[in-house]
N, C-alpha and C positions, 0 to 999 in steps of 0.2 A: 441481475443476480441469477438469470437462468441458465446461464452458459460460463459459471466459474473457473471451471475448467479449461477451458480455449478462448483466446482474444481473435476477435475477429477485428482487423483493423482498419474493413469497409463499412463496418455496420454505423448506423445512426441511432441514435437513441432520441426518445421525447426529455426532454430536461425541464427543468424548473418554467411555466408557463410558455409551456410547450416550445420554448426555445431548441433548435438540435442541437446535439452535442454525440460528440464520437470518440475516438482511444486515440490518443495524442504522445506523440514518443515525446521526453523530452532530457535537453543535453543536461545531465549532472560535472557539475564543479566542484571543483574545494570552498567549504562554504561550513565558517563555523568553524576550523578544527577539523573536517571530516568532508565527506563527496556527499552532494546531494542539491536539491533546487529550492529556488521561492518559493513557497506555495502561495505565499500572498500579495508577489509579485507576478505569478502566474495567473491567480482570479483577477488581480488588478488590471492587466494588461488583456483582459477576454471581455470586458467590466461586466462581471458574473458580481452578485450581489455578497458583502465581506462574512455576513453570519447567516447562521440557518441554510446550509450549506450542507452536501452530501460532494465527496470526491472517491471518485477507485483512482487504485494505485496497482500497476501487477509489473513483475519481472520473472525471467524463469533463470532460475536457480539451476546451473548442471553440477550435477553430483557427480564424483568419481567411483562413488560407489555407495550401494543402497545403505541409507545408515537414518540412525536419530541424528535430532537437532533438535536446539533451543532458540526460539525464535526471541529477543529482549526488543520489547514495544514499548514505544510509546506516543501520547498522544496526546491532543487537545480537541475536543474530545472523546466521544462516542466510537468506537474500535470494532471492525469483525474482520474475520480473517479466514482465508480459504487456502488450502493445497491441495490443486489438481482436482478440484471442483468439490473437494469437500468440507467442509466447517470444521475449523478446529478451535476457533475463540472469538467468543463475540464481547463485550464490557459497555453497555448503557451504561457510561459514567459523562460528568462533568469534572472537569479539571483542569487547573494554569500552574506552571506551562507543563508542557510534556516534557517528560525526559526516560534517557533510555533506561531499560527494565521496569518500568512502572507495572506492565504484562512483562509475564515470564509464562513462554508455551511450548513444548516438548510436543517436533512434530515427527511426521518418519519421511524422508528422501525417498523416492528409487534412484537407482541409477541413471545417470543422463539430466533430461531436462521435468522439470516441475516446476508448474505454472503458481506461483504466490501472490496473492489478489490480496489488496486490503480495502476496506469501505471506512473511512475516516468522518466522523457526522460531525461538523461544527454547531453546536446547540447555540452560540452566542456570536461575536465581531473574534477575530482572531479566527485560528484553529493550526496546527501543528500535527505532522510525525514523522518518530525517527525510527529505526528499525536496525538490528543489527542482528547476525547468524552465527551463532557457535555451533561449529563442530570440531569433529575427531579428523575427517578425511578433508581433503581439497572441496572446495565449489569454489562455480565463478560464476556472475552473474553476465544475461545477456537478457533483449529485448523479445519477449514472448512473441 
């Protein structure tokens, strides 16, 4: 969490008993009604442990032009949220299942690219999130 703002996608990290772990692109599907990936066929297949569990999540968002947004979150459990390295919502909650708007957050774009980090804490087995962006103007997402 000291570099919010920028994915560095050579960097290592110390992970859960001192395992490494590093920023992993990964391909989203149609899955559910809607685009997006396993997450717990994703820990399954790393065999990272199912609960008690910490995942980041970042994409950068290009704006067409500086505007608000409403971020509709949700999750399973524990939630914080970054743009462009700053904290705009965090939720020590527990909860099944996630579903979208659970969080509702009102954040501001610039223009161009903004880096969007999420920190997902599974306090239990499971864990979930969905995420979706209302705005006014165009955005499109691509890989930070």
């Amino acid at each position: 969490e000291r570099s919010t703002g920028k994915i560095d996608h050579a960097a290592t990290f110390k992970g859960i008993g001192g395992r490494e772990v590093r920023w992993e692109a990964v391909q989203c599907k149609p899955l559910y009604g809607s685009t997006g990936f396993d997450l717990q066929a994703f820990v399954a297949q790393r065999k990272l442990r199912q609960g008690n569990l910490v995942t980041y999540h970042a994409v950068a968002v290009n704006s067409s032009a500086e505007q608000p947004a409403t971020l509709l979150i949700g999750s399973e459990d524990a939630v914080k949220v970054w743009v462009n390295g700053k904290q705009v919502h965090e939720n020590f909650v527990r909860r099944s299942p996630a579903q979208l708007g659970q969080d509702n957050v009102v954040i501001q774009l610039k223009r161009g690219d903004n880096i969007l980090m999420v920190k997902l804490e599974q306090v239990s087995a499971g864990g979930a999130l969905i995420a979706a962006l209302r705005t006014g103007q165009p955005v499109s997402f691509v890989r930070p």
